[in-house]
C-alpha positions in Angstrom: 0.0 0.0 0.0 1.5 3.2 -0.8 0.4 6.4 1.3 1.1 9.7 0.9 -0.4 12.0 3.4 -1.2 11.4 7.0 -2.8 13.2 10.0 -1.3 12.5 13.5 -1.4 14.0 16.8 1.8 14.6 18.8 2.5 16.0 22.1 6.4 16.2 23.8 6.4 15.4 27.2 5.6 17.6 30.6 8.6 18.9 32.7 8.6 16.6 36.0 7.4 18.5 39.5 10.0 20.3 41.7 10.0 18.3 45.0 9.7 20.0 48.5 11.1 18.0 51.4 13.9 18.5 54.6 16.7 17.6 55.5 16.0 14.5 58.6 18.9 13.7 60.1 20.0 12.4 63.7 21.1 15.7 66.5 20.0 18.1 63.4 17.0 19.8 64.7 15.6 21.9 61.9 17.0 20.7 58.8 17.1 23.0 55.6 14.8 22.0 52.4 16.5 19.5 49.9 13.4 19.2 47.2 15.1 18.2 43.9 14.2 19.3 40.5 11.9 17.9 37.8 13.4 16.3 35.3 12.9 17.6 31.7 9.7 15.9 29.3 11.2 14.2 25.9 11.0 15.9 22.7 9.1 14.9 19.7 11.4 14.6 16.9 11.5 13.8 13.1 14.1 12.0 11.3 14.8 10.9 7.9 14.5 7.4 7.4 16.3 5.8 3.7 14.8 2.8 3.9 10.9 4.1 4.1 8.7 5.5 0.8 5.6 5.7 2.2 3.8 7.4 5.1 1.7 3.8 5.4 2.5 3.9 9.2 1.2 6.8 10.3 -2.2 5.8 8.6 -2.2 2.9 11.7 -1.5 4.8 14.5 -2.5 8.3 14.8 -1.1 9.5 18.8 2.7 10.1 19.5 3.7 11.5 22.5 6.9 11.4 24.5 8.2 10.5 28.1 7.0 13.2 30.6 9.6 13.7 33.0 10.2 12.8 36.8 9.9 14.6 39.8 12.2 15.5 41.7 12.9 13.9 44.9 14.0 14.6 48.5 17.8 14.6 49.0 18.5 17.0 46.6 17.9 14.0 43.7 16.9 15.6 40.5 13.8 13.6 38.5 15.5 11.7 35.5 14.2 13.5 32.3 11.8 11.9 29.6 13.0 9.7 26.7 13.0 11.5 23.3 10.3 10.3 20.4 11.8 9.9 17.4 9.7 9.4 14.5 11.1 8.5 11.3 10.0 9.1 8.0 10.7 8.9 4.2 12.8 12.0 2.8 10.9 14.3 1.2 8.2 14.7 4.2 6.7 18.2 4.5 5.6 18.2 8.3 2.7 21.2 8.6 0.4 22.3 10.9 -3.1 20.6 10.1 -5.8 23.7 11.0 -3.3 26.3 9.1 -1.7 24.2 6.5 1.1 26.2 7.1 5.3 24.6 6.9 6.7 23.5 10.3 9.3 21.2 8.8 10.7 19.9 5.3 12.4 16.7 5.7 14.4 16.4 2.6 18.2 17.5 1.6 20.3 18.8 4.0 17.5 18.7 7.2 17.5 14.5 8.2 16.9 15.4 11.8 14.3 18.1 13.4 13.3 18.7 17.2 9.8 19.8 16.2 8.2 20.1 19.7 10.0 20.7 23.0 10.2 18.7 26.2 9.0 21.0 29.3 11.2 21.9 31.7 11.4 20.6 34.9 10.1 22.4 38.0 13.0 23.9 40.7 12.6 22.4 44.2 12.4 24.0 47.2 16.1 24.0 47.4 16.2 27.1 45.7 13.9 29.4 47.2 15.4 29.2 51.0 16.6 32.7 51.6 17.7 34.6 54.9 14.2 35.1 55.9 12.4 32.4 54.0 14.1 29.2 55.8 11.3 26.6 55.2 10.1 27.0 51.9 7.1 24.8 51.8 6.7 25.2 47.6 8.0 23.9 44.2 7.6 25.2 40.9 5.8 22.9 38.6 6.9 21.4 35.3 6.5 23.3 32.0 3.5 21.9 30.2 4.1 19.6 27.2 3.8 21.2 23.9 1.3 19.7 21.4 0.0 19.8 18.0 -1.8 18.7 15.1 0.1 17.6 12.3 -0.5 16.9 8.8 2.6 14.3 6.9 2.5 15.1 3.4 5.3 13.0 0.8 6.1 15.2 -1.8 8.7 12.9 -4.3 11.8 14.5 -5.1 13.0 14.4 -8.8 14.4 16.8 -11.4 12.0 15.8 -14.0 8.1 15.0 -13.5 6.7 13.0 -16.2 3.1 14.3 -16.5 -0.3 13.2 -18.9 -3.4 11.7 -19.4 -3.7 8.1 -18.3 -2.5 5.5 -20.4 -0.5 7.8 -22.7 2.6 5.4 -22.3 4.2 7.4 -19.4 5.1 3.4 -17.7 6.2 2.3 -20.7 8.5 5.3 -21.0 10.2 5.2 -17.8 10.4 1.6 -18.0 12.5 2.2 -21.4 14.6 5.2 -19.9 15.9 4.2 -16.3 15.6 1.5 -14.1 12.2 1.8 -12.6 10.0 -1.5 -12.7 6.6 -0.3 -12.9 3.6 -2.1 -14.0 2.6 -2.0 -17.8 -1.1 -2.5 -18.9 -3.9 -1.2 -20.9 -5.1 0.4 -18.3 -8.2 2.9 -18.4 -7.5 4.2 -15.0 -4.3 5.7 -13.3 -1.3 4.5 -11.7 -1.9 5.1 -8.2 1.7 5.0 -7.3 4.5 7.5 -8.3 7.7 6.0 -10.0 10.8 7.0 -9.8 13.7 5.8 -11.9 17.2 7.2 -12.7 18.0 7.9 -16.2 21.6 7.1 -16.6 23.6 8.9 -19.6 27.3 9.0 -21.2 30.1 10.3 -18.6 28.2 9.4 -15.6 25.5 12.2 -16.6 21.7 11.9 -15.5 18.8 12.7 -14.0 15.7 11.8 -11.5 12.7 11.3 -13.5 9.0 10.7 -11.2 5.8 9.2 -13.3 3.3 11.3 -11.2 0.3 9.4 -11.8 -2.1 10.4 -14.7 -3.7 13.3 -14.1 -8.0 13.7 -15.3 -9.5 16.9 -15.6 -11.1 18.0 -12.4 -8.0 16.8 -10.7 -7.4 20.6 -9.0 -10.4 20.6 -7.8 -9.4 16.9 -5.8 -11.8 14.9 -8.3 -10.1 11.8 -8.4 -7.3 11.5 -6.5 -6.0 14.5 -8.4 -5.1 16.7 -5.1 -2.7 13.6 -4.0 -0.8 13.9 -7.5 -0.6 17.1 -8.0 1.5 17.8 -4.8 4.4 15.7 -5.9 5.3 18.0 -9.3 5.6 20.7 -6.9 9.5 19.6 -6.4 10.1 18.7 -9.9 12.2 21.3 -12.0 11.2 20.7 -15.3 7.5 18.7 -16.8 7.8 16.2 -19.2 4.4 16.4 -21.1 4.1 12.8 -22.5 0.8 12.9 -24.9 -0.5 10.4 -27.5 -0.1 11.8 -30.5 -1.0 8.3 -32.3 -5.0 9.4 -30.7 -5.0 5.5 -30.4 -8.2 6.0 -28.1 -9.4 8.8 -30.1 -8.1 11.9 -27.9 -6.9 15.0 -29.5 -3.4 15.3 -28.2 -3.7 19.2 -28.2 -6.5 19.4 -26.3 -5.1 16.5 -23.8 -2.0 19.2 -23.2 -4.3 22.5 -22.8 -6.2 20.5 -20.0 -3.4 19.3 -18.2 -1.9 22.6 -18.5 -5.3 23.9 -17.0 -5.4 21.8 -14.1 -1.5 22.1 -13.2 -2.2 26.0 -12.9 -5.6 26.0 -10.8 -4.3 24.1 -8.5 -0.7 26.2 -8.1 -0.2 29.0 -10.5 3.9 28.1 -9.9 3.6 25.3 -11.7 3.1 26.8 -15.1 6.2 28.9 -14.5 8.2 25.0 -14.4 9.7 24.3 -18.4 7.9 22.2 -20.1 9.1 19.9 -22.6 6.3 18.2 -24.9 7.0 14.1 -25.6 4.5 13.2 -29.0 4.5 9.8 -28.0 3.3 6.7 -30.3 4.5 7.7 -33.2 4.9 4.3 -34.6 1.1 4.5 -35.5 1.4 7.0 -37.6 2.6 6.8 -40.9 4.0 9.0 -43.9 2.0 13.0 -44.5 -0.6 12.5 -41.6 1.9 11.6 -38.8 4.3 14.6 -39.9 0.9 17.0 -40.2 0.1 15.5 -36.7 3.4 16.9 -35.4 3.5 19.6 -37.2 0.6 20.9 -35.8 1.5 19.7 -31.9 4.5 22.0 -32.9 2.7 24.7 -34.1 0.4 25.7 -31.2 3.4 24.7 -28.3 6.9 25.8 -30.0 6.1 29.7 -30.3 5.3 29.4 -26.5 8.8 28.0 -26.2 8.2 24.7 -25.4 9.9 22.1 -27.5 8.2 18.9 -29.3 9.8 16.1 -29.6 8.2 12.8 -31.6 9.0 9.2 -30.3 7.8 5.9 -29.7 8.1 4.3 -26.1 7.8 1.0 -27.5 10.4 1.4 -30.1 12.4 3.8 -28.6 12.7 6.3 -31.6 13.4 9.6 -30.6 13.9 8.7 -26.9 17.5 9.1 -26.8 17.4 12.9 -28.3 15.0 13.6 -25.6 16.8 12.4 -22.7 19.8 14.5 -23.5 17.7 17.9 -24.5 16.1 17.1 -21.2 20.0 16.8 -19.7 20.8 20.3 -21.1 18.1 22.2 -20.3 18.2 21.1 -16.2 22.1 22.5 -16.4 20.6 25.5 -17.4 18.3 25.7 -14.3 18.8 26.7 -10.6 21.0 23.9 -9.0 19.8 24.6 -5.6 17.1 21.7 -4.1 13.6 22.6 -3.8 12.9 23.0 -0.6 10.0 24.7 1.3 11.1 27.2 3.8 9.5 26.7 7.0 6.2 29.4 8.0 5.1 27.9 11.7 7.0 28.0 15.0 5.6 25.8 17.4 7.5 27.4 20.2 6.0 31.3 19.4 2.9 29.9 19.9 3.6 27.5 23.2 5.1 31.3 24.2 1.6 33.0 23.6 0.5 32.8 27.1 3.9 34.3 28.5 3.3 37.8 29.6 4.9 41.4 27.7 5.3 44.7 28.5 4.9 48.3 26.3 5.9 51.3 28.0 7.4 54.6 27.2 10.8 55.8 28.6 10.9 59.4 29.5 14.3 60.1 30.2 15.5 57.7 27.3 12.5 59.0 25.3 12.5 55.4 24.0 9.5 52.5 23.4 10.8 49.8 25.6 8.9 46.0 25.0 10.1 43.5 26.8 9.3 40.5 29.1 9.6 36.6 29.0 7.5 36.1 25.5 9.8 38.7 23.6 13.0 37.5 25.1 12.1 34.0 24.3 11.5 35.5 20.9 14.3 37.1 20.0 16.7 34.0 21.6 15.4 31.8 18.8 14.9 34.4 16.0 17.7 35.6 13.6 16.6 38.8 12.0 19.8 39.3 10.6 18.2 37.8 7.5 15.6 38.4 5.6 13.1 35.4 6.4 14.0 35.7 10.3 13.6 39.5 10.2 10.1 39.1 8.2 8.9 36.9 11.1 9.9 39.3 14.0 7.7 41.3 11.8 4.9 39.5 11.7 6.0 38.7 15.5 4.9 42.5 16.1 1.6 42.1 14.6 -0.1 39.2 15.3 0.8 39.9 19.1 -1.0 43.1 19.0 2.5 44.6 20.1 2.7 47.3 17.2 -1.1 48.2 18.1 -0.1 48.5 21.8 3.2 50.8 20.9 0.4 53.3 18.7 -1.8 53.7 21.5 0.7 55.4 23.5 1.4 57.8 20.6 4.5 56.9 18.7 5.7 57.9 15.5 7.4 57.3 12.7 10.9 57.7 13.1 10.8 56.7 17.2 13.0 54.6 18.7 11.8 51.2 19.7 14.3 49.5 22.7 13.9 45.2 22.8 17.1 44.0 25.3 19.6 44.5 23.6 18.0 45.5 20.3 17.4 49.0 18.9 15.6 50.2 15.9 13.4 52.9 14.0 9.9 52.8 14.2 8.1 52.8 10.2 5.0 51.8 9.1 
């Protein structure tokens, strides 16, 4: 069974209790407090997995949460801290947050390994709040909650090429004939339900990545089908291959095949029709002499002045296949190098912060806005707004938290100075 998406629940584990209790010893009268600390709750983490393809697992069991960790104890003993959940999956896994649909995590390249929610902390004991008038302190701090969330798994392949087109246009057949991948061939009038992926191996150790996204029907945008489930996975791909049946062996009109496909790819992500397209006229060994050349021509006519090349073959025969795969070669050297990868747009920890308390005031003598408190400094300890995509969410930061409306309520300006710790900068709208 191959499975793509998943919904789960996960929650890290609670920070164990801080422990009050005294010292009892023989000839010592009044002993002083020797609570011990909590210890800390487990994290939830991700982890790339090689040997896994599919997100089948996480279709069987749906709640994952980590060790909570021990109370403390008396004799200053410290709880022991809660075992880590590590949850492994195939690489190109797109962790997001269910009700926003927004990016926590992309599990693919360079990231194999992410702490995606927190263990708590563990409470103090009462060890540490004797002072010279306080002796006996009867009181522990608590653990930190756990953190928890709902999660949607999505597996999005990852491939330079994605081989895109009707069903049963020969796209099996094709990657069967080009790299290594086994899939199964057939007359089929309905869609492969899994995504292939095969190597295409060339001269001097050159290639590619090439992924069959199963055929697309028209409606699929719309999730008619199970078009919403293979649409996701061109999203990586740098480059379509359009594979159409010029042959019309089951009476299609191959231009009007391409136009829908085209259709579908941009309702469903307008990006998608900014990918190159290449155009494979496949089954070409049923036509023959004037009408498979005017059949072509005319494939060429209403595609080539949009700048996207047609190129004739046969799957079955392999004609025209090889001058394909190298065009195909050369045009993904021509292209950005760097992986696509999908930056991340949801911080669990901001919003396990939300509850922390803030502070806007104004400072006279400074004549400075001063915010601070536990939620900014938290904030800014795991925020780098030194770059552009950490500085846009200090931004956003600002506003969601009703901070910037706070700061124009008592009366700044543009051009005032706005003091965060150690931070200092110009106030603009």
């Amino acid at each position: 069974m191959f499975a793509d998406s998943a919904k789960i629940y996960i929650r890290s584990g609670k920070g164990g209790d801080g422990h009050v209790s005294f010292r009892r010893e023989l000839f010592v009268a009044a002993g002083g407090p020797n609570g011990g600390d909590g210890g800390k709750g487990g994290n939830i983490i991700f982890e790339v997995d090689e040997g896994l393809n599919t997100l089948v697992d996480y279709r069987m069991k749906r709640k994952y949460i980590a060790e909570d960790g021990a109370s403390g104890s008396k004799n200053n003993c410290t709880g022991r801290d809660g075992a880590d959940l590590v949850l492994k999956v195939p690489e190109g896994t797109i962790i997001k947050e269910t009700e926003s649909g927004k990016v926590i995590a992309d599990m693919s390249h360079e990231n194999r390994r992410a702490v995606i929610l927190r263990g708590g902390r563990g409470g103090k004991g009462n060890q540490h709040y004797a002072t010279a008038t306080m002796q006996v302190p009867k009181y522990a701090q608590p653990g930190q909650k756990a953190m928890e969330l709902n999660v949607t798994l999505e597996l999005k392949v990852i491939a330079d090429v994605g081989l895109v087109g009707f069903p049963n246009v020969g796209k099996s057949t094709f990657l069967s004939r080009v790299t290594n991948a086994k899939p199964k061939i057939a007359n089929y009038h309905f869609t492969t339900l899994n995504p292939n992926l095969g190597v295409v191996d060339l001269d001097h150790g050159e290639g590619f990545v090439i992924a069959d996204i199963p055929g697309l029907i028209e409606g699929a945008s719309e999730g008619v089908g199970l078009g919403h489930e293979f649409l996701k996975h061109i999203e990586r791909c740098k480059l379509l291959l359009h594979l159409v049946d010029a042959g019309s062996v089951e009476g299609r009109d191959p231009i009007e095949d391409i136009e829908a496909i085209n259709k579908e790819l941009a309702s469903y992500n307008e990006d998608l029709t900014k990918k190159p397209q290449i155009i494979a006229a496949n089954k070409i060994d049923v036509l023959y002499g004037e009408e498979g050349e005017e059949v072509i021509q005319k494939i060429r006519d209403a595609f080539e002045p949009k700048g996207i090349r047609v190129f004739p073959i046969s799957a079955v025969s392999g004609k025209g296949v090889k001058e394909l795969l190298y065009y195909v070669n050369d045009q993904l050297k021509t292209l950005d190098e760097a992986p696509i990868v999908f930056e991340q747009e949801y911080f669990p920890q901001d919003y396990a912060d939300s509850n922390l308390p803030y502070t806007v005031t104004y400072d006279e003598v400074e004549q400075e806005y001063v915010v601070e408190g536990p939620r900014i400094e938290r904030m800014l300890g795991y925020t780098n707004i030194d770059n552009e995509k950490g500085f846009e969410f200090f931004q956003n930061f600002l506003k969601n938290n009703g901070i910037l409306d706070e700061l124009e309520a008592l009366g700044i300006q543009e051009g005032d100075t706005v003091r965060m710790y150690g931070l200092q900068f110009d106030y603009y709208k």
